[in-house]
C-alpha positions as CSV (number, residue, x, y, z in Angstrom):
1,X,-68.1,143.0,104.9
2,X,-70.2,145.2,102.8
3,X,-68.4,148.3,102.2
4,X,-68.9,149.7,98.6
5,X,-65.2,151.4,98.5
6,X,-63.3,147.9,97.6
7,X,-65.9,147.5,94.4
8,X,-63.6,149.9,92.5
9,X,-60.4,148.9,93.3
10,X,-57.6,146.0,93.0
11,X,-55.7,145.3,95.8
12,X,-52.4,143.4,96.4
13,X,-51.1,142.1,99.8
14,X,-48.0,141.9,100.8
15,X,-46.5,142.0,104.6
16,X,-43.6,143.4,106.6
17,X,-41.0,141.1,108.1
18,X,-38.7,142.0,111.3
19,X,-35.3,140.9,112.1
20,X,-36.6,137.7,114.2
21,X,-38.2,136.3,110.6
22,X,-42.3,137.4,112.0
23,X,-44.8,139.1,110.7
24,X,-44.9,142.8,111.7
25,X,-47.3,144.0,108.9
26,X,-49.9,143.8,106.4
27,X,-49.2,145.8,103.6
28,X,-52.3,146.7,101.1
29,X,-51.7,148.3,97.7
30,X,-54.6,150.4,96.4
31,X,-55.0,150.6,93.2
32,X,-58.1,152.5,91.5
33,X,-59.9,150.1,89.2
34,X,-60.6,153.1,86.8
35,X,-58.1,156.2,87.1
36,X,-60.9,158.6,86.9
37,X,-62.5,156.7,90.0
38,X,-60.2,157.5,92.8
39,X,-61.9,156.4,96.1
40,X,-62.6,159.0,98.7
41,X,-60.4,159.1,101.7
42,X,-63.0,159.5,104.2
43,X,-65.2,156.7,102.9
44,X,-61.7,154.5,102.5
45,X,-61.2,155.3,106.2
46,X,-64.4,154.7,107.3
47,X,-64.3,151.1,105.0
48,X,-61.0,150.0,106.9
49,X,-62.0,150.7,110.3
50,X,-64.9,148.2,109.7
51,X,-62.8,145.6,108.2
52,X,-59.4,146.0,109.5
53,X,-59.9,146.4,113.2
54,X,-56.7,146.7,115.6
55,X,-56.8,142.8,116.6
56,X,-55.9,142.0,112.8
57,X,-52.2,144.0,113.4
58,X,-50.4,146.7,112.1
59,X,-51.5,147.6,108.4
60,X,-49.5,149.8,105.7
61,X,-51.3,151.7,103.1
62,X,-49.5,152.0,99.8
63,X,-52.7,154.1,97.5
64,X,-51.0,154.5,93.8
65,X,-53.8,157.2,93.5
66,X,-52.2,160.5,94.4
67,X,-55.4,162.0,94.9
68,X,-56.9,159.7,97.4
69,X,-53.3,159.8,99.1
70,X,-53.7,163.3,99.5
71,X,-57.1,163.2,101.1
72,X,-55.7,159.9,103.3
73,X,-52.8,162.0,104.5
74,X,-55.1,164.7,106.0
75,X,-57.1,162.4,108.5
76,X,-57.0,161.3,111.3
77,X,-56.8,157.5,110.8
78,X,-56.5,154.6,113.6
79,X,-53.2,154.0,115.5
80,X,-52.7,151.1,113.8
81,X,-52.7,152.4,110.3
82,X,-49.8,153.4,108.2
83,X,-49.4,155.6,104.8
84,X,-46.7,155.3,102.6
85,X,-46.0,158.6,100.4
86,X,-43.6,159.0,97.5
87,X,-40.6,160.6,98.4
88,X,-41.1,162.8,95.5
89,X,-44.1,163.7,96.6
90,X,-43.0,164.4,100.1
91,X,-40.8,167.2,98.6
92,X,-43.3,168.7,96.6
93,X,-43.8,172.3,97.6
94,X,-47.7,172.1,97.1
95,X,-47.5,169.4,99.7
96,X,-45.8,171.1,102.2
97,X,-48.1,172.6,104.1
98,X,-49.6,169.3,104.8
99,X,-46.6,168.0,106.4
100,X,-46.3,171.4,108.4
101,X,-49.8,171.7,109.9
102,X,-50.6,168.8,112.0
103,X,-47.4,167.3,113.8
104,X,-49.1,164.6,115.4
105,X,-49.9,162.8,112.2
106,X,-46.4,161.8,111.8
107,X,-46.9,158.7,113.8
108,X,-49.4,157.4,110.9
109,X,-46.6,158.5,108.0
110,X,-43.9,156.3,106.1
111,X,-41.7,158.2,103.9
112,X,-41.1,155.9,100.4
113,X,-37.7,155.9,98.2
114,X,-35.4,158.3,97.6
115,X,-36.4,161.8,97.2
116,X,-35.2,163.8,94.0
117,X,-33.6,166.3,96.1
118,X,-32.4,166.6,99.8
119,X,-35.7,167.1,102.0
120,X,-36.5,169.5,104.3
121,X,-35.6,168.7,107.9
122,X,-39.4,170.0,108.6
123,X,-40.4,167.2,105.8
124,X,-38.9,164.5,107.2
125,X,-40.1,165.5,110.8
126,X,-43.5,164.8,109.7
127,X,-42.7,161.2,109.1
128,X,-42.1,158.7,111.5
129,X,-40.0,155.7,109.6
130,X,-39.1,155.0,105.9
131,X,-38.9,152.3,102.7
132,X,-35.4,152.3,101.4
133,X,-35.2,150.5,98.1
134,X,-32.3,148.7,97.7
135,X,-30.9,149.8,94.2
136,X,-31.3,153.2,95.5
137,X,-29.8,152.6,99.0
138,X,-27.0,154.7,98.9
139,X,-25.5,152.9,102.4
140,X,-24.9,149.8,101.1
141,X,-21.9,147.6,102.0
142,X,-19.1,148.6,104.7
143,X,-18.3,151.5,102.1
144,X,-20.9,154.4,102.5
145,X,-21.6,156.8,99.6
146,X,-19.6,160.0,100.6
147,X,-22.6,162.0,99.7
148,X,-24.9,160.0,101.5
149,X,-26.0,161.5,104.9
150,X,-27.0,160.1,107.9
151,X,-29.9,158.5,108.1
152,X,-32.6,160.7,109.8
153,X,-35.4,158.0,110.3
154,X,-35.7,154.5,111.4
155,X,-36.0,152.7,108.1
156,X,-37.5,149.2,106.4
157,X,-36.0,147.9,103.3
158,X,-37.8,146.5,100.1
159,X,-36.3,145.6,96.9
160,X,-34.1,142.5,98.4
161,X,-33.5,139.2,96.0
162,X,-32.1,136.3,97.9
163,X,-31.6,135.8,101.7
164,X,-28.1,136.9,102.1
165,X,-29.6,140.6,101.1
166,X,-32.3,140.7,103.9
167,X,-29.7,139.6,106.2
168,X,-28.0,142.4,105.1
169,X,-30.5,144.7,105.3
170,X,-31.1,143.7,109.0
171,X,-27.2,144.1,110.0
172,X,-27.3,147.7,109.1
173,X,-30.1,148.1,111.3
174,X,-33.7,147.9,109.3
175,X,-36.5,147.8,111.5
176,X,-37.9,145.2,108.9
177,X,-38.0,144.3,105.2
178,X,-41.0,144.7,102.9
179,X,-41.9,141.2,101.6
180,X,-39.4,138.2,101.0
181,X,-37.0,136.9,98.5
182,X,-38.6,133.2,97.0
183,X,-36.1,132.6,95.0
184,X,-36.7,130.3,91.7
185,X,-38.4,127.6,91.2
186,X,-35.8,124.6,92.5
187,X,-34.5,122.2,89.6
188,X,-32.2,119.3,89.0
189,X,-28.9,121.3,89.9
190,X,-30.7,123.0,93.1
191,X,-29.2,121.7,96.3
192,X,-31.6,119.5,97.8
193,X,-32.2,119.7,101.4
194,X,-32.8,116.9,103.5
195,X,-36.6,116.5,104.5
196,X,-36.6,117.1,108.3
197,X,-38.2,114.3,110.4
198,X,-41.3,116.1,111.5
199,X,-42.5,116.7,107.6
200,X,-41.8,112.8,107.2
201,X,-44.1,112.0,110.3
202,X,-47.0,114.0,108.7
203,X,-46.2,112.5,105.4
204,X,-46.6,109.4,106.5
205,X,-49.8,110.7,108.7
206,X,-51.5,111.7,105.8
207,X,-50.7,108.6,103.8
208,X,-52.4,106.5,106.3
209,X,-55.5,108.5,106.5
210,X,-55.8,107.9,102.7
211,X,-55.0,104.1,103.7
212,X,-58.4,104.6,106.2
213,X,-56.5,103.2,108.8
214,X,-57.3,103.1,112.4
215,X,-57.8,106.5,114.2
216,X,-56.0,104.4,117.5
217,X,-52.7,104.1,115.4
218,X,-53.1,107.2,113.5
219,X,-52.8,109.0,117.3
220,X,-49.7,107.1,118.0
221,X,-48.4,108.5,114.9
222,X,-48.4,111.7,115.8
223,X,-47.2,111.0,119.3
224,X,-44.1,110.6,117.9
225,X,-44.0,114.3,117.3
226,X,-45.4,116.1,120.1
227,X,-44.6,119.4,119.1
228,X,-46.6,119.3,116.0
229,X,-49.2,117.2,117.6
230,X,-49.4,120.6,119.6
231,X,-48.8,123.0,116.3
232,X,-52.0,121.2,115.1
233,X,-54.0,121.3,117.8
234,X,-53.0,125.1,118.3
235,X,-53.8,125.3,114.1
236,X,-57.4,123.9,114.7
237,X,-58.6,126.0,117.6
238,X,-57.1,128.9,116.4
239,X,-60.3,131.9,115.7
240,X,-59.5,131.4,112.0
241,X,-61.1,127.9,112.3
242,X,-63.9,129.2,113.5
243,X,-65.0,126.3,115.6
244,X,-67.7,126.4,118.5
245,X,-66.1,123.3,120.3
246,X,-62.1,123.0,121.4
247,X,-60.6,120.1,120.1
248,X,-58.2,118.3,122.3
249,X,-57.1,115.4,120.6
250,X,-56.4,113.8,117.2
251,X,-59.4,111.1,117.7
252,X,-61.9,114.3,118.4
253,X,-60.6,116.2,115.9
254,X,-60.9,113.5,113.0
255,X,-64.1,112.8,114.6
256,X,-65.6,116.6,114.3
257,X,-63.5,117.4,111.1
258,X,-63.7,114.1,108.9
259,X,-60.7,112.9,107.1
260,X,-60.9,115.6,104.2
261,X,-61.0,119.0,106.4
262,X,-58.2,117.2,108.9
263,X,-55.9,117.0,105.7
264,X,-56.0,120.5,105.3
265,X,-55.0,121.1,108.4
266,X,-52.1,118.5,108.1
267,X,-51.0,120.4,105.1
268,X,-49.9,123.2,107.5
269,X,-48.0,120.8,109.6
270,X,-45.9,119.7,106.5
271,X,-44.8,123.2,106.3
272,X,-44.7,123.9,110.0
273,X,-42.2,121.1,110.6
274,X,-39.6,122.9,108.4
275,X,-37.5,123.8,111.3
276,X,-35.0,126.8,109.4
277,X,-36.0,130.0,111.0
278,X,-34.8,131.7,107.9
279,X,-38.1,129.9,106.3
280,X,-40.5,131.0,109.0
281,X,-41.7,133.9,106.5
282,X,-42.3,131.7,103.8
283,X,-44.2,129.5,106.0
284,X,-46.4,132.5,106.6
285,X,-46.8,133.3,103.3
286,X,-47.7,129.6,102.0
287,X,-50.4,129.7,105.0
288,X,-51.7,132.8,103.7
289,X,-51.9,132.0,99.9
290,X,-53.8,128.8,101.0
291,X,-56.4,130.9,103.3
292,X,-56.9,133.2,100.5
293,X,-57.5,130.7,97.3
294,X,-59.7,129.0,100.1
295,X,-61.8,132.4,100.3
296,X,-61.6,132.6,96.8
297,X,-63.2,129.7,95.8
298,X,-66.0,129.8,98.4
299,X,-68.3,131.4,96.4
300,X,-68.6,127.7,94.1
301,X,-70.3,125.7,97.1
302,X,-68.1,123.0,96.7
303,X,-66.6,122.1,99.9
304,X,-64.1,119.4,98.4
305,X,-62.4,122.0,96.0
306,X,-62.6,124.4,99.2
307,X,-60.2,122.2,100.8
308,X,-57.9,121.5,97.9
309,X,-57.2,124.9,97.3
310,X,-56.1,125.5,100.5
311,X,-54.3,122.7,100.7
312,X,-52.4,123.8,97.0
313,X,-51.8,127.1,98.5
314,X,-49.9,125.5,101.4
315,X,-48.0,123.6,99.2
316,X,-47.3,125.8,96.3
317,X,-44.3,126.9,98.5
318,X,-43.0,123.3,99.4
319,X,-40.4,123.1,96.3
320,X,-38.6,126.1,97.8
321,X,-38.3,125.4,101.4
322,X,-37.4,121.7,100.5
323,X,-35.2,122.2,97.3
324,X,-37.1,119.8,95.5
325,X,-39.0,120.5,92.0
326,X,-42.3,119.3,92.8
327,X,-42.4,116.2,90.2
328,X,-39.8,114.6,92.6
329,X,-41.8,116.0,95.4
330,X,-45.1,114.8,95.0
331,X,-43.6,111.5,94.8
332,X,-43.4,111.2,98.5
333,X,-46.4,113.4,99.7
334,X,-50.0,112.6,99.1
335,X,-52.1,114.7,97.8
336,X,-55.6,115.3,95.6
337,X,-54.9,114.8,91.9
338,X,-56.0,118.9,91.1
339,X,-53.3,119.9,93.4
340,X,-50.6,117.7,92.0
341,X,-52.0,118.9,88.6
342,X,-51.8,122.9,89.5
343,X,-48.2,123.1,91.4
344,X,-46.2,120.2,89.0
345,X,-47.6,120.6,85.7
346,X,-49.4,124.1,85.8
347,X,-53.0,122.9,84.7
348,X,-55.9,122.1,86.4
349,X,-58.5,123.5,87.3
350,X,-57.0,125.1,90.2
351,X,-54.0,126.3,88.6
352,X,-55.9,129.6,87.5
353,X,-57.0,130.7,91.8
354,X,-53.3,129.7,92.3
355,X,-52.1,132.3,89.7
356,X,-54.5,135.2,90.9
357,X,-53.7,134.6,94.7
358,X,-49.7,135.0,93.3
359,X,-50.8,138.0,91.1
360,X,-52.6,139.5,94.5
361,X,-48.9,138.9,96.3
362,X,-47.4,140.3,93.5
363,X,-49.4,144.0,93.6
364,X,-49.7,144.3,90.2
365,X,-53.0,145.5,89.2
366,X,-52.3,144.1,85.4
367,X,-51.5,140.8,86.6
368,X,-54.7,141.1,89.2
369,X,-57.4,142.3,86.5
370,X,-55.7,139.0,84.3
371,X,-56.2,137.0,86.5
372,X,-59.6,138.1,87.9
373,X,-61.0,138.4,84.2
374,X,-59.7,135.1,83.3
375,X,-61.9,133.6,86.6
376,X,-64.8,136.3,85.2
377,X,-64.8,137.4,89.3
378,X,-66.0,140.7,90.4
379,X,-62.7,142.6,91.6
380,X,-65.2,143.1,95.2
381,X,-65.2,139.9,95.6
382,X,-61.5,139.4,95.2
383,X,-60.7,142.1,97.7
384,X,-63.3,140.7,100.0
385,X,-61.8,137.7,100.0
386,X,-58.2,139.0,100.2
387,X,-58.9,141.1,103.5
388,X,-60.7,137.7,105.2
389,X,-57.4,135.6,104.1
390,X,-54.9,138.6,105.1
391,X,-56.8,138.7,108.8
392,X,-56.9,134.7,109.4
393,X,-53.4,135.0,108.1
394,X,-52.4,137.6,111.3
395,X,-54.6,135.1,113.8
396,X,-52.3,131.9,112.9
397,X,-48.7,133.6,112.6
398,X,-46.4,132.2,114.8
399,X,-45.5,134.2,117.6
């Protein structure tokens, strides 16, 4: 990946939910890394057809440059590919003729927010869906806004705080819902859930392969749990491993792996055996924050803190999905002591790729530039290691 565009920018991930809890989206935020440096929309669209090909899914475009917006919104760009654009944009009258002269772009355009005025029924005919913010979401509740009109386009819905709003969002028909509600950190008065039996086999999995114990009775471990004996085995041979050889069994796969690349891996399980479909999307997110402070820490040559990261990205989403702070937590589940350092105390030396991949998922460009400064990394190299993470991401999602 050696396209010069992402040098001189900061990007922030974030994905698109539908109503069944999956992935339906990537969603990158542009943001020029110096305002008088917009990238060029034919050299941005030329970058992302090398690195975001069709296989990795369906990717929105949210450019916080107007002026590479406005060059975006005049090609032709891959089927796949989405742009958002400003609703008060949309109704600008020196943008209208861009709306009104190619028809067929539609498909590629997502109308964002509430626009200032009413639109144009020729203005929103050039788009094909839109975000609906919910403080601005004039439909909300069984009492609709007398002055709110029928909705005109299928729409997704961002701006939602706790689970009770996406499921919300969803009964009044939203296609999908831009990123998800994590909630605060859990503490003492939380309601703790009870740890479901799949996430104590792999507990007690990985605290035997600390023990070294016998690969014979580690297998019959996992037998216990067939379906995450096959989660992991699906996990491993997925294209985002990248192995040459399939591995079809525990005993292979500790034997090609080793013990400290198959903990990784069981780090996934943990979170996989959470059985609550409303989790499912912070699943996927906790997988993806572990690929990308994986990628991010690549460039140190240290395989050991490779895996580490990963596996603190995995977990750094644990306390949520459990209910548990993550000093009671790590009480039960084994792992490295810079992990344990970086999600219960905040310290460490991986606390500081923990808070940039947050600040990535976040979008804010202040928070991104912090963060990268504070790791003295080249903002390419983030971004470059953000798209990787975002694709392996899309490969392991559940279907």
């Amino acid at each position: 990946m050696t396209a010069a565009v992402f040098d001189h920018l900061l990007l922030g991930a974030g994905t698109v939910f539908d109503a069944r809890r999956r992935p339906m989206a990537t969603r990158l935020t542009l943001h020029p890394l110096h305002a008088e440096h917009s990238p060029d929309a034919t050299t941005l669209v030329a970058a992302l057809q090398e690195v975001w090909p069709e296989t990795a899914g369906a990717l929105w475009l949210n450019l916080t440059s107007e002026a590479s917006l406005k060059g975006l919104v005049q090609q032709t760009l891959p089927r796949h590919v989405f742009v958002e654009v400003p609703a008060f944009l949309a109704g600008d009258p020196t943008w209208r003729p861009l709306w009104t002269s190619d028809r067929t772009a539609r498909a590629s355009r997502v109308l964002k927010g509430r626009p200032l005025t009413p639109l144009d029924p020729a203005v929103i005919g050039a788009f094909a869906q839109a975000i609906v913010d919910r403080p601005d979401d004039r439909r909300l509740g069984d009492q609709v806004l007398a002055d709110a009109p029928p909705r005109q386009l299928p729409f997704v819905q961002t701006g939602n705080t706790c689970a009770f709003e996406v499921a919300d969002s969803f009964r009044r028909g939203a296609q999908g819902v831009v990123g998800w509600p994590l909630g605060d950190p859990p503490d003492e008065h939380t309601a703790k859930r009870e740890i479901p039996a799949g996430v104590g086999v792999v507990m007690d999995l990985m605290q035997r392969i600390e023990r070294d114990e016998d690969p014979d009775e580690l297998e019959r471990v996992l037998r216990r749990a067939p379906a995450l004996a096959y989660r992991l085995m699906r996990f491993i041979n997925s294209p985002a491993f990248g192995l040459s050889v399939e591995i079809n069994s525990f005993q292979h796969a500790l034997m090609v792996l080793g013990t400290k690349r198959l903990k990784r891996w069981l780090a996934l399980l943990v979170t996989g055996a959470v059985e609550d479909p409303e989790l499912k999307p912070l699943m996927f997110l906790a997988v993806r924050r572990g690929l990308l402070m994986e990628e991010l820490v690549r460039s140190q040559g240290d395989e050991g803190l490779r895996n580490e990261a990963f596996i603190c990205g995995v977990f750094s989403l644990l306390d949520r999905m459990l209910g548990q702070p993550f000093d009671k937590l790590l009480e039960s589940l084994p792992v490295p002591g810079r992990v344990a350092d970086a999600l219960a105390s905040a310290s460490g030396p991986l606390r500081p790729w923990l808070d940039l991949a947050v600040a990535v998922e976040m979008e804010s460009p202040f928070d991104i530039q912090e963060a990268t400064d504070t790791l003295m990394l080249a903002p390419g190299d983030v971004n470059r290691a953000v798209l990787i993470s975002l694709r392996a991401a899309w490969q392991m999602r559940e279907e």
